[in-house]
MITIZA-536843 format. One record per residue: x, y, z of N, C-alpha, C in turn. Coordinates in pm, whole numbers, plus 50000, padded with zeros to 5 digits. Example, Ala and Ser with C-alpha at 12.3 -4.5 7.8 and 13.67 -1.06 7.14 Angstrom:
<sites>
513194943150780512304955050780513204967050780
512854977550708513674989450714512905000350787
</sites>
This chain:
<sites>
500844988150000500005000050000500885012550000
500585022349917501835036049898501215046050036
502355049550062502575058150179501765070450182
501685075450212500995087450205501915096450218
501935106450138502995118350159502435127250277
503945134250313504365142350389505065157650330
504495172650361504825184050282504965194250394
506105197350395506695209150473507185222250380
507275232650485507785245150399509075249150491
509985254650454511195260450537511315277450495
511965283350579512435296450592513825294950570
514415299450499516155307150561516105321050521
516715325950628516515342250638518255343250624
518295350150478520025354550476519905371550452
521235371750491521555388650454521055391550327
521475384050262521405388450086519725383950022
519515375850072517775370050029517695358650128
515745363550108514965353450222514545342950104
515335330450146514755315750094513785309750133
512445302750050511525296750108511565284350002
511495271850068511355260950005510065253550063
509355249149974508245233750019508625225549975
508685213650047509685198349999508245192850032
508105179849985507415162749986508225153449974
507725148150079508525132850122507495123550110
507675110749979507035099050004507995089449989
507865083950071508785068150120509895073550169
511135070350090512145074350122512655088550043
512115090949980512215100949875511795114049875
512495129449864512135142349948512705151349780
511555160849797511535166549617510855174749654
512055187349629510905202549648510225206649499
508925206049549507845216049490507945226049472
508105231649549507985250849573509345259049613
509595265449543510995276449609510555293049544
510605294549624511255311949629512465318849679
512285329649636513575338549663512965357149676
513285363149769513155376549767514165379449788
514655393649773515875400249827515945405649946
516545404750068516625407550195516845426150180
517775431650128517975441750102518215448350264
519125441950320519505445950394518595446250579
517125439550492516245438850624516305430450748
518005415750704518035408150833519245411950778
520475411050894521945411850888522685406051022
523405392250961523755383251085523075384051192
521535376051118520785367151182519915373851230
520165391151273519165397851372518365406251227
516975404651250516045414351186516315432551202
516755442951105517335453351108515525458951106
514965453951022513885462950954512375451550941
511795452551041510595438651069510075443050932
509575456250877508405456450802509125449450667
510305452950671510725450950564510985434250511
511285428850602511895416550643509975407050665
509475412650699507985405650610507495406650508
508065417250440507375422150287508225408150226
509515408950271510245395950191509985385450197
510015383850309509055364650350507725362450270
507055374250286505815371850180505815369550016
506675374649998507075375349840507555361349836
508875358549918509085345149886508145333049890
507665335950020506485320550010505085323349919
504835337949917503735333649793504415332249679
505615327849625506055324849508506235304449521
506645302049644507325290849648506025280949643
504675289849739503205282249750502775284549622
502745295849517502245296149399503255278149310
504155280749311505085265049228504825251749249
504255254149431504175239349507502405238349463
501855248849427500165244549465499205240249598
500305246449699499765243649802499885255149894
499445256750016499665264950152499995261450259
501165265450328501385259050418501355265350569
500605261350646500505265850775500845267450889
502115259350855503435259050951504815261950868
506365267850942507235267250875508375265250945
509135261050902510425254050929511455263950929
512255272251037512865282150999514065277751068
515185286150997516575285750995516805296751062
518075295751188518195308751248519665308551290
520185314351288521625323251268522195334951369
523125337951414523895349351499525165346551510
526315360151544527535358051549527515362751760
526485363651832526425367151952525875352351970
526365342251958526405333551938527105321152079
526425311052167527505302752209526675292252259
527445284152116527335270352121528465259452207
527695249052193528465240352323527575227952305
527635215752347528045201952380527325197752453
526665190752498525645188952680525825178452680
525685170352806525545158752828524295159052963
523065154052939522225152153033522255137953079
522345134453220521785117353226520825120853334
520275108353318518515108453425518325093553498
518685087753600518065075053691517135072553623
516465060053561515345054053521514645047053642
513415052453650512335048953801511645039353715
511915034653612510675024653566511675012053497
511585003953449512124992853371512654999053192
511965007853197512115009753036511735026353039
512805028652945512585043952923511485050052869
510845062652911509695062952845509795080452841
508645087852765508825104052692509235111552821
508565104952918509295118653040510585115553090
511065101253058512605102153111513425109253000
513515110152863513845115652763514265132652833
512515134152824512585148852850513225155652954
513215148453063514045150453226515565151253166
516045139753079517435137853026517925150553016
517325154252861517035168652769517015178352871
516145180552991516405194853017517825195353137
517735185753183519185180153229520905190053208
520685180953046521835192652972521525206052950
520225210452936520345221552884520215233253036
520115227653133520345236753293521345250253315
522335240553304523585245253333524025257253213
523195252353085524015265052951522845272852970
521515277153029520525285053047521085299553105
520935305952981521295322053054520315332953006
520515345653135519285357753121519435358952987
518625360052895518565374052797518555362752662
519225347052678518975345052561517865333052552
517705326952414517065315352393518045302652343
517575290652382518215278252386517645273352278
518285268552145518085262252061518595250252024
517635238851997518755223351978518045219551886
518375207751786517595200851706517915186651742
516805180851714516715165451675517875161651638
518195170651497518865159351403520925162951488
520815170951615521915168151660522005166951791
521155154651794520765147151972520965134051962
522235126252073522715113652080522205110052211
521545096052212521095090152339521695079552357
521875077052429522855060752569521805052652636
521935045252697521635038652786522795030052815
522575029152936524175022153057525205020852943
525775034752859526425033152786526915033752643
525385028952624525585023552487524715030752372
525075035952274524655045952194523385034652143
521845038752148520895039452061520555047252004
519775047151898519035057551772517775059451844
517105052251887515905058051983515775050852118
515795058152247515715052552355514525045852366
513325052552346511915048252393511815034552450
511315025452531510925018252583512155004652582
513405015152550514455004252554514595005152696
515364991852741515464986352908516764988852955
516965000053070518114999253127518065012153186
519315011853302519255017153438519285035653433
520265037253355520555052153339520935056653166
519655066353161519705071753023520785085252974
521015084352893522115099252883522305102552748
521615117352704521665122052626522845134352569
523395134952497524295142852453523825151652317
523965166552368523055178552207523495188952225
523525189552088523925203252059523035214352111
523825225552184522895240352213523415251552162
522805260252123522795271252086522395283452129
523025288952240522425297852282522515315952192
521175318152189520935327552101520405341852168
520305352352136520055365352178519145362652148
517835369452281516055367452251515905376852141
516885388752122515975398252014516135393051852
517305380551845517125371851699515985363351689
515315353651803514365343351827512945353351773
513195363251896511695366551891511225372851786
512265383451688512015389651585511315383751465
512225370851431512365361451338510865354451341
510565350851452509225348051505508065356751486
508365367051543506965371451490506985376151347
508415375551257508195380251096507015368551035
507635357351097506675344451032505475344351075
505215352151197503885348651266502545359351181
503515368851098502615383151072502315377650952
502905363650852502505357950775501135351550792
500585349350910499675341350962499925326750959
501455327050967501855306250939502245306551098
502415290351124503005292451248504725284051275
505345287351326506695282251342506785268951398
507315259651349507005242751351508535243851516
509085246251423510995243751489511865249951451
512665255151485513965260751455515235253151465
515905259051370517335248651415518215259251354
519935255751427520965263351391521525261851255
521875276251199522125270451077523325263651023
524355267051116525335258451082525155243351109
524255238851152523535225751142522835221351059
521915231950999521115233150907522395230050769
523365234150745524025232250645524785220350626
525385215850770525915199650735524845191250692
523565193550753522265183950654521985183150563
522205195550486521805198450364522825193450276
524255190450277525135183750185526285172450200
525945171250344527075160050378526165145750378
526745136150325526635122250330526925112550542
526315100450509526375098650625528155096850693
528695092450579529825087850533530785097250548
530595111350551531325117650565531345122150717
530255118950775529965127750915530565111951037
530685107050940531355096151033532905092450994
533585100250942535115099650896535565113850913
534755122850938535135134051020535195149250863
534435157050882534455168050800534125179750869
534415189950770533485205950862532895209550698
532215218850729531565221350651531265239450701
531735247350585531775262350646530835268250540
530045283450592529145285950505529365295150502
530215300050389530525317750315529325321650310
528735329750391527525340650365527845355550345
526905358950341526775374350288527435386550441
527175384250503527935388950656528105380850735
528365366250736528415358150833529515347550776
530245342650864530545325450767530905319250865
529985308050885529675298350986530155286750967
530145279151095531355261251071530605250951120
530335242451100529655228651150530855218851164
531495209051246531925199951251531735185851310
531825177651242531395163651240532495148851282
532565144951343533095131951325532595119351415
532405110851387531735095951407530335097051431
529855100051309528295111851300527775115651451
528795125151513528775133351632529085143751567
528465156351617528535170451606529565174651691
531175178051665531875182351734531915194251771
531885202651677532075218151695530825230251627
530165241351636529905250751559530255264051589
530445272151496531225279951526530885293251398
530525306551423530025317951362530645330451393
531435337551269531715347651291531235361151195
531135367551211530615379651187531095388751037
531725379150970532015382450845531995378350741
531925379750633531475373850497531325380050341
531535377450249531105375450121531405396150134
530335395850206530105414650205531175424950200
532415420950330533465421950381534375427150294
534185419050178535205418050039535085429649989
533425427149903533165435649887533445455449926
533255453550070533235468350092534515474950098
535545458850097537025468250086537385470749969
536995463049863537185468449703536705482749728
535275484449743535165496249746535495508049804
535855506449950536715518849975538095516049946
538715508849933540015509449930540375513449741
539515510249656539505518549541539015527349497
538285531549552536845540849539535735538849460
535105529449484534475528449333533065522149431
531615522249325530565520549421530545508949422
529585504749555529425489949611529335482649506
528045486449396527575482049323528715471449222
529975485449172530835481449081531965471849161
531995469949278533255466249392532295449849385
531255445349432530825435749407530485425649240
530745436249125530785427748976532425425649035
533135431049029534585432849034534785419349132
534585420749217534845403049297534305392549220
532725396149227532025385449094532835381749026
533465390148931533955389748783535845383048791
536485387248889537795387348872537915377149011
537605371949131537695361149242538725365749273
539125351349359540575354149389541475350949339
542925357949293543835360549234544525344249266
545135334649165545225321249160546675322749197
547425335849146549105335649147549115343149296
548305347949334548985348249490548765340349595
547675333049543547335316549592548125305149598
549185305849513550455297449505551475304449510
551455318249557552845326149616552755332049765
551235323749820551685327149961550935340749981
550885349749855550275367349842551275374249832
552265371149801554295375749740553675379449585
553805395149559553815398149429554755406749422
555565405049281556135416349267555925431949253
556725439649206556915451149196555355459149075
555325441348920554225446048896552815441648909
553035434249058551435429949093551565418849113
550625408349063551075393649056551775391049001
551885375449035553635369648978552835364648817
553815363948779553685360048625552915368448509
552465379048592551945389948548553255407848469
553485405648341554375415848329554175427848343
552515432848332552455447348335551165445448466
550725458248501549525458748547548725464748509
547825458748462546685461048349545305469648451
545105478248355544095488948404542465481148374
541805481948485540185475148457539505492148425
538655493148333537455506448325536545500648401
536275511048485535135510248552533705510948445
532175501948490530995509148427530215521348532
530655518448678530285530648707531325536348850
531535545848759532785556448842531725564748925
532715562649070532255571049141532405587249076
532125597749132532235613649110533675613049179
534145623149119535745628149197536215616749130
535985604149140537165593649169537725588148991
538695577949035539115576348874538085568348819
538315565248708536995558148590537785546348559
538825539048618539625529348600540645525648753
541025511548753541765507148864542475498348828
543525495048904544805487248881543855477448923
544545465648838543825445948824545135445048976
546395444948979546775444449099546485450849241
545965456249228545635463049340544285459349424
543005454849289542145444849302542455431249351
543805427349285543875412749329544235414449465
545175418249528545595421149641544245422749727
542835434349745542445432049833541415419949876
541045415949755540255403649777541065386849781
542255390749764542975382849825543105380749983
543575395549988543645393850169542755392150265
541505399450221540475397850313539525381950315
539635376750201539195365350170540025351150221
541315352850241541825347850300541665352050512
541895364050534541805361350646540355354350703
539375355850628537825348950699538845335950684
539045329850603539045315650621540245315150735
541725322550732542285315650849541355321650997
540635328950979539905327651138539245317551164
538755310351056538065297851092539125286851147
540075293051080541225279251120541715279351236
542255292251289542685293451431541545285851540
540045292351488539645282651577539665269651595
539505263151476540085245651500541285245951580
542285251851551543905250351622543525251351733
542825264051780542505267551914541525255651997
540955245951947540115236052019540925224051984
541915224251919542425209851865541915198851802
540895205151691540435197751607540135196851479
541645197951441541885198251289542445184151250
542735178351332543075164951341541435154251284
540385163251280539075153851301538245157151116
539635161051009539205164050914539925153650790
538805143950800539715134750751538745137250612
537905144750595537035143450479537495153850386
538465159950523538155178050430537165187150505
537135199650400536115206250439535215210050282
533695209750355532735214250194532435229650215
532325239050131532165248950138531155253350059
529785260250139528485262050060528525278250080
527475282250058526765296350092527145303349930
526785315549895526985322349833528825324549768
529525328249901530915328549906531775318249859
531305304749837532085297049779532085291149645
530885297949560531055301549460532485314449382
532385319149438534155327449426534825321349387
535385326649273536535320849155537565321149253
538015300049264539225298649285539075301449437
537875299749491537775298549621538235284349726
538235277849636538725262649694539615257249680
540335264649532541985265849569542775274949737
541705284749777542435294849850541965285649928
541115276749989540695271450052541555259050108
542205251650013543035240950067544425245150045
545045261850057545895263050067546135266650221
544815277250259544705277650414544345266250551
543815260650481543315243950561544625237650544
545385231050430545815221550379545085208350396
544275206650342543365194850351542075195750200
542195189350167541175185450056539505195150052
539095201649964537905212849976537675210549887
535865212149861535175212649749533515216549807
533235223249680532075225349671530935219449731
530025223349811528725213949899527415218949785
526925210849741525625208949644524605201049792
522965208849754522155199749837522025186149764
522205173549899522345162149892521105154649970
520655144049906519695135049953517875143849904
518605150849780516905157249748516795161549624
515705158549565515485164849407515055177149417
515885185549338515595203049365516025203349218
514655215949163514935223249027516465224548976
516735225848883518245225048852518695243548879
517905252348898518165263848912518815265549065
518065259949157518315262249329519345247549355
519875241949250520445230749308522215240349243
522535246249385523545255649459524395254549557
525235262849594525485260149742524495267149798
523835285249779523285288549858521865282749906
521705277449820520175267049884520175254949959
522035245050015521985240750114521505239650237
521715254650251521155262150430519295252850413
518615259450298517155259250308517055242950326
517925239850255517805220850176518005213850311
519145218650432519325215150540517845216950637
517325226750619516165224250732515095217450665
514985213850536513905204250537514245193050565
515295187450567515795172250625515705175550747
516055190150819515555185850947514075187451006
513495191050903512155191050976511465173250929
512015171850812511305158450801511665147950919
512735150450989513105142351137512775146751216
512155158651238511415161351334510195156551333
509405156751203508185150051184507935133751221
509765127851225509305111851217509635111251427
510165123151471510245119651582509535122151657
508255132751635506985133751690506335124851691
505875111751560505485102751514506135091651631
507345093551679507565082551742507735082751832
507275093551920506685098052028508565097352121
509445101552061510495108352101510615121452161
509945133852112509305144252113508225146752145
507775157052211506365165852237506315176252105
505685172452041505865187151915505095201052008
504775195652118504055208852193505085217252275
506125212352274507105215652345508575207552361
508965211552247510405198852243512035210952233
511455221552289512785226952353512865228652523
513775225052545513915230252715514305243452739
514135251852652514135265952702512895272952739
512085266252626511235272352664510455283152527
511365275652399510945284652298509785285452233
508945275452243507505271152215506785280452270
507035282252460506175290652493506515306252466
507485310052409507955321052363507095325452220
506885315552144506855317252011504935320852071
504395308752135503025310652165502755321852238
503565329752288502835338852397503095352452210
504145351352131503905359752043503035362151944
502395348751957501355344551856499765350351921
499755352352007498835356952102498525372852072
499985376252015499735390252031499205394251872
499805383351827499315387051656497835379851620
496985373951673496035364551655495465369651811
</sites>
């Protein structure tokens, strides 16, 4: 007898555009229907909402485009959420079993267990399903429920987040009249969206060049080792082309577009000579199409290469220091995949395994049929929360979860007391 399908919608809210996807899952099989795209235009910026009105006009545009493709409406949504005020961490909850066999309230006792101790004023606690490991006297199961034994112990990822990213983000979706299913981190959200099981169990990271942000997920013996978000990105580049040549945002962003990063200072370390890059004899003048006023109507190609060299390189060694700094660069036996917007950049994955030294490539969404247009890196992030909402859906189903309340912070009743105010 055929299954009956299952249809979710997701949010990702980026600097640069708000993504909306509707996926269907029958059997084993998950195929988005519906996608949109609006332009953020500046209305969310690392993660926090700048401009609510604005930052709903976009969500609306996107999902009535993604519900116009899918033919459907959806009344819940799956959102992706993001910050560089950011601190994530590790838990380990265990709980005495008073009964023979574990059952939803020892789970939940487990769960709020770990999350006690990382509970602080001012923010919200975010975890997902799809990065929660359970024990019993020991021994790793995939689902505790009514398995037999003395002491349960759960290990998950948290995320503690600033209430004014949760609640904003929340009521943008809520003024949609949809309601918010779950949230999850997005640097979680992105190892779902393109890593294999295979890789998360031989150890990878997976970093997401965004538009002001570029975030790290790390993985090994499909355990979530590390995540990690800093406050710069894709944009960064950008704005130093432009002041440092003078020329408008507009023309400073074709100019990265168009020219990436420089390949000969990628294999010289960033050692150029006298005329620019190496192997380069003259230094060739680019015309601008739009010159600032006052400024020149042309710029040195060396002088270009140089700054999007440097700045593009330092995001990535900050990511690296932090591995050095936790000692876990040793746990990259896969490499690293690199999604978001930013790793599209010419010759980004050369600069990439010159700063790592370790094997890099491109992250495409994996485990889903998507239009050949959104099948990207930047549509990982979105592609990641529908795999995680479809595990959220099978863990409500298996009575792992309260879908009425399956954070221990307390974000359910956060989201409901906002929904109150809009309804």
């Amino acid at each position: 007898m055929r299954t009956k399908g299952e249809t979710i919608g997701v949010v990702d809210f980026g600097s640069r555009d708000v993504r909306v996807l509707i996926a269907r899952k029958e059997g084993e099989t998950i195929a988005v229907t519906g996608h949109g795209t609006a332009p953020a235009r500046g209305c969310v910026s690392r993660g926090v909402v700048q401009d609510l009105s604005a930052a709903e006009s976009a969500l609306g545009k996107a999902l009535a485009e993604a519900e116009d493709r899918a033919h459907a409406h959806m009344s819940t949504l799956f959102c992706g959420i993001n910050g560089t005020k950011v601190d994530s961490s590790i838990r380990e909850g265990k709980h005495t079993l008073t009964h023979e066999r574990v059952d939803r309230e020892d789970m939940k006792q487990a769960h709020e267990n770990a999350a006690t101790e990382a509970a602080e004023a001012g923010k919200r606690i975010v975890s997902s399903i799809s990065a929660q490991e359970w024990f019993v006297d020991g021994l790793r199961v995939a689902n505790p429920l009514d398995i037999r034994g003395q002491v349960l112990k759960t290990r998950v990822h948290l995320a503690q987040l600033p209430s004014v990213i949760v609640d904003n983000l929340a009521a943008c979706v809520l003024s949609q009249h949809r309601r918010i299913e779950d949230m999850i981190f997005l640097p979680v959200a992105n190892a779902l969206g393109c890593l294999t099981p295979e890789d998360m169990e031989l150890g990878v990271a997976v970093l997401d060049l965004g538009h002001n942000t570029t975030g790290m997920a790390l993985y090994r013996g499909r355990s979530i080792l590390d995540t990690f978000v800093i406050p710069v990105g894709g944009n960064d580049i950008v704005n130093d082309v432009a002041g440092g040549l003078s020329t408008s945002f507009l023309e400073a962003e074709e100019l990265v577009l168009e020219y990436g990063v420089p390949d000969a200072l990628i294999r010289t370390d960033g050692e150029a000579g006298p005329e620019g890059a190496p192997g380069r004899d003259v230094n060739p003048l680019i015309k601008l199409h739009h010159a600032v006023r006052s400024a020149r109507d042309s710029v040195e190609r060396g002088a270009l290469d140089r700054i999007i060299y440097l700045r593009a390189k330092e995001i990535l060694t900050k990511m690296r220091k932090h591995l050095h700094k936790k000692d876990l660069m040793n746990n990259l036996v896969r490499g690293i995949v690199l999604t978001g917007g930013g790793s599209m950049l010419k010759n980004q994955v050369a600069l990439a395994e010159s700063v790592f030294e370790v094997p890099c490539q491109v992250g495409l969404p994996e485990n889903i049929s998507v239009p050949k247009e959104i099948h990207t890196p930047e549509f990982v992030s979105a592609v990641g929360i529908a795999h995680h909402a479809f595990e959220f859906r099978k863990a409500v189903r298996e009575k792992r979860i309260d879908s009425a309340n399956t954070s221990p912070s307390g974000i359910r009743m956060v989201l409901d007391a906002i929904r109150q105010l809009f309804f």
